[in-house]
Jmol script that loads the backbone (N, CA, C; Angstrom):
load data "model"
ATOM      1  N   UNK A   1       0.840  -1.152   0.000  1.00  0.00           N
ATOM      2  CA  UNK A   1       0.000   0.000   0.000  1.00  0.00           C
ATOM      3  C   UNK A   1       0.899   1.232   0.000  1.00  0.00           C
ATOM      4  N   UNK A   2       0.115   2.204  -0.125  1.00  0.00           N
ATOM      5  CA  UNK A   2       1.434   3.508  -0.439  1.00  0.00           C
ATOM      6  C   UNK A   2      -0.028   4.646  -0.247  1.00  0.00           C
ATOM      7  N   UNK A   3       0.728   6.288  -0.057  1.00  0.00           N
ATOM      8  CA  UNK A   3      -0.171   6.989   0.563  1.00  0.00           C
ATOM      9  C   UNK A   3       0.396   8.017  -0.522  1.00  0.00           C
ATOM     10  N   UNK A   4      -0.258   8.575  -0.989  1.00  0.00           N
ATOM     11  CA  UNK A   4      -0.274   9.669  -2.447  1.00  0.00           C
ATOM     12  C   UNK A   4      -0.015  10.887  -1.788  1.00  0.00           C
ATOM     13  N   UNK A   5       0.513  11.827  -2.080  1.00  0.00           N
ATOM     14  CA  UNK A   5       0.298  13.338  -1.395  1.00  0.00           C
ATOM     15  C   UNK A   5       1.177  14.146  -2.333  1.00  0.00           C
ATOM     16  N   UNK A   6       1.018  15.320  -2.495  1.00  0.00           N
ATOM     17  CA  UNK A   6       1.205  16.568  -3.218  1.00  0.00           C
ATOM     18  C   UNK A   6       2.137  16.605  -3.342  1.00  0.00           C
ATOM     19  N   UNK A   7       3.124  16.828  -4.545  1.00  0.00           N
ATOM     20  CA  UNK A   7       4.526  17.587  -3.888  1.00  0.00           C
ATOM     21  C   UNK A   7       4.848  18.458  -3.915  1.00  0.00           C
ATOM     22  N   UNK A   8       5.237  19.002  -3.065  1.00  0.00           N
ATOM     23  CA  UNK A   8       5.779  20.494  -2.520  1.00  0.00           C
ATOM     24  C   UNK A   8       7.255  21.319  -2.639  1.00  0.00           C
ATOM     25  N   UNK A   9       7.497  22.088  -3.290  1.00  0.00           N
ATOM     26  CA  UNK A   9       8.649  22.582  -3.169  1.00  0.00           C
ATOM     27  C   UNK A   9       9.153  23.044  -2.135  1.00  0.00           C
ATOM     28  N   UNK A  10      10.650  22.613  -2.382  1.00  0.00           N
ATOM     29  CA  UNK A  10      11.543  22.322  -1.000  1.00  0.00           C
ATOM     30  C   UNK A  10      11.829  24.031  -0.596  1.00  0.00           C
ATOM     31  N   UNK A  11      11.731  24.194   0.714  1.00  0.00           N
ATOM     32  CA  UNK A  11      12.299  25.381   1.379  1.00  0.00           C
ATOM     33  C   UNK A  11      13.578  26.220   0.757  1.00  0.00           C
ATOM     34  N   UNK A  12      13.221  27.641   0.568  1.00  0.00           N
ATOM     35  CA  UNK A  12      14.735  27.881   0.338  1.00  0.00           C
ATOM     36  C   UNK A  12      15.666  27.582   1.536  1.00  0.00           C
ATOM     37  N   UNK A  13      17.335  27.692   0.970  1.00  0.00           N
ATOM     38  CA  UNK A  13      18.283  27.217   1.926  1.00  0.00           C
ATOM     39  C   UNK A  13      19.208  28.785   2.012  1.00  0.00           C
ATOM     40  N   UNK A  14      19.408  28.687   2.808  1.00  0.00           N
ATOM     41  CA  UNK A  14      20.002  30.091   3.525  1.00  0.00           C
ATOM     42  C   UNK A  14      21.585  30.026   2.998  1.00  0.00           C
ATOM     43  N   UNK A  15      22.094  30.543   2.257  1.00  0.00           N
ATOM     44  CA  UNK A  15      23.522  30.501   1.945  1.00  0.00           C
ATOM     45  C   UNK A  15      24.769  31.425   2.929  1.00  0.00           C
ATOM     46  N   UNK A  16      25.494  30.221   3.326  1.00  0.00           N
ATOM     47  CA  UNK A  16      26.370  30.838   4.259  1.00  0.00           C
ATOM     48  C   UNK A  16      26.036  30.160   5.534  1.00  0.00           C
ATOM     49  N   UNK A  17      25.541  29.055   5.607  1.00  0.00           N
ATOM     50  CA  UNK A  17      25.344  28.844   6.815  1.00  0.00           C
ATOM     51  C   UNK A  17      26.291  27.429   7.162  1.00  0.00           C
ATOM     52  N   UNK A  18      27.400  27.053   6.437  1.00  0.00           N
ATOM     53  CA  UNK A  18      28.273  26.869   7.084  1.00  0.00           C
ATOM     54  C   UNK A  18      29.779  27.434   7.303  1.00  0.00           C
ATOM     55  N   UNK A  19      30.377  27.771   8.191  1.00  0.00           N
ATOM     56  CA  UNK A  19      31.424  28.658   8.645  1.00  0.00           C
ATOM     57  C   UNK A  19      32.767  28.021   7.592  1.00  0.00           C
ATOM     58  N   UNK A  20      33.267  28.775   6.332  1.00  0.00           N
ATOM     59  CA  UNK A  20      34.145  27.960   6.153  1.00  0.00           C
ATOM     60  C   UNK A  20      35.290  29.174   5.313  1.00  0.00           C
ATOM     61  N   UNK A  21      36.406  28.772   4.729  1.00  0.00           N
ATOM     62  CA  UNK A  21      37.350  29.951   3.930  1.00  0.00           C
ATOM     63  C   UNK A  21      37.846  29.534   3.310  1.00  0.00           C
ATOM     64  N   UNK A  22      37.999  29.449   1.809  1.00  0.00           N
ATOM     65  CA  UNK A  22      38.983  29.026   0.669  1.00  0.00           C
ATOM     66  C   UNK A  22      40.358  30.042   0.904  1.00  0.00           C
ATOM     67  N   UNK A  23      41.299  29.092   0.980  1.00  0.00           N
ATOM     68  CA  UNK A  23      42.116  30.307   1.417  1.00  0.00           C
ATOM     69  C   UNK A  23      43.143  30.664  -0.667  1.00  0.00           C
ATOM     70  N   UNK A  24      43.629  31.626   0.164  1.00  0.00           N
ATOM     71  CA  UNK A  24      43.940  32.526  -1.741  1.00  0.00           C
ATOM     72  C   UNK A  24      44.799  31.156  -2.104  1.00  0.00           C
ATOM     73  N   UNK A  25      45.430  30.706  -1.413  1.00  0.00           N
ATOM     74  CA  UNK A  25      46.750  29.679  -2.506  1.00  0.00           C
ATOM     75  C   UNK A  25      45.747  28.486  -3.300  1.00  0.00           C
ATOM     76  N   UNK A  26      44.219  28.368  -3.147  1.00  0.00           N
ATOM     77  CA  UNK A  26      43.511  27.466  -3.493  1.00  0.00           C
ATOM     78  C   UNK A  26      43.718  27.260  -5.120  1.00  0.00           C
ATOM     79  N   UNK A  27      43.908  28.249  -6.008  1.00  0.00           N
ATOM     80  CA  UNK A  27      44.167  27.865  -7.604  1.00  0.00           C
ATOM     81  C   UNK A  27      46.045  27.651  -8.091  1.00  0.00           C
ATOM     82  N   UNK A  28      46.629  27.976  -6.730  1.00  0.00           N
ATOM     83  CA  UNK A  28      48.181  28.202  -7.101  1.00  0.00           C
ATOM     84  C   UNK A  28      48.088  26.282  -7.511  1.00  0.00           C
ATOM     85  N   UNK A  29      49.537  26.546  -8.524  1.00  0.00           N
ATOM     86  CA  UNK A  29      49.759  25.274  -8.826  1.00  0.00           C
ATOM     87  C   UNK A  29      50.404  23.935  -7.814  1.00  0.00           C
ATOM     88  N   UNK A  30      49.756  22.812  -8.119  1.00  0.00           N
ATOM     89  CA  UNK A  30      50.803  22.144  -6.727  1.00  0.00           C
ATOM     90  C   UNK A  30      51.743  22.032  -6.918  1.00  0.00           C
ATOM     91  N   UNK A  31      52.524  21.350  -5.664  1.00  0.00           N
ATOM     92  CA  UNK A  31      54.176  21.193  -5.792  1.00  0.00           C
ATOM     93  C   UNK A  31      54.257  20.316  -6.299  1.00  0.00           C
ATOM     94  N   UNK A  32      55.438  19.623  -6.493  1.00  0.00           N
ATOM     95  CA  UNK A  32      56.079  18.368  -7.626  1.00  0.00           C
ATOM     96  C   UNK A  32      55.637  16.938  -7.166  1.00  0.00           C
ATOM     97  N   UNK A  33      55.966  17.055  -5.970  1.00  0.00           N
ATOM     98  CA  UNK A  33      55.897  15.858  -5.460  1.00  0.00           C
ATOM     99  C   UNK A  33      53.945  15.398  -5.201  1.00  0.00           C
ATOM    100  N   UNK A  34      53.521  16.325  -4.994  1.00  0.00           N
ATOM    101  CA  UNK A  34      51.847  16.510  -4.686  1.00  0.00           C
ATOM    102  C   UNK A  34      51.540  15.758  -6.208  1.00  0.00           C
ATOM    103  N   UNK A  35      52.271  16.541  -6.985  1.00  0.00           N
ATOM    104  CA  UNK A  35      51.404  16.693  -8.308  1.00  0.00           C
ATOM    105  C   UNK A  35      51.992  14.796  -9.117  1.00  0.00           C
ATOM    106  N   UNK A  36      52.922  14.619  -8.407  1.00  0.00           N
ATOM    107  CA  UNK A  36      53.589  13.025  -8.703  1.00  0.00           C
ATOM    108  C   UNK A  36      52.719  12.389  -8.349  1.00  0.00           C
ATOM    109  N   UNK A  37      51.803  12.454  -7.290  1.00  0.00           N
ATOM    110  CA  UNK A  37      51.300  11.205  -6.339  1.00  0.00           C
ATOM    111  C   UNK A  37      49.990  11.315  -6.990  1.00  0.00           C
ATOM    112  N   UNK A  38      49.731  12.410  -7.586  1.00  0.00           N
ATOM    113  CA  UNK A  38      48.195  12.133  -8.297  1.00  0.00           C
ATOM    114  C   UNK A  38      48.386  11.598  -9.973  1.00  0.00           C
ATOM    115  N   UNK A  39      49.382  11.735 -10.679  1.00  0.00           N
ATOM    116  CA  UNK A  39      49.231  11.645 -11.497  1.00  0.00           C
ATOM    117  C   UNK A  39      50.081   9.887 -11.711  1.00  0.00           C
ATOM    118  N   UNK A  40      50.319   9.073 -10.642  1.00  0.00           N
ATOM    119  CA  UNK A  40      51.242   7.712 -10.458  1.00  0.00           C
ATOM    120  C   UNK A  40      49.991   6.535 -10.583  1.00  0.00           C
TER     121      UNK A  40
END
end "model"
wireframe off; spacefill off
backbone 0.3
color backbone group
């Protein structure tokens, strides 16, 4: 059995509501050895 009901659009969501900081070096390139271990 199963119970039918409307659907409703979801609540807006409040942006910013978790505490967090990209810090600036986030697009700098990685170092050698970083960039070894992903690409092995």
């Amino acid at each position: 059995m199963a119970k039918l009901v409307a659907v409703e659009e979801p609540p807006d969501r409040e942006l910013g509501f978790v505490p967090c900081r990209v810090p600036d070096s986030f697009d700098d390139p990685l170092p050698e050895d970083e960039l070894a271990a992903w690409e092995a």
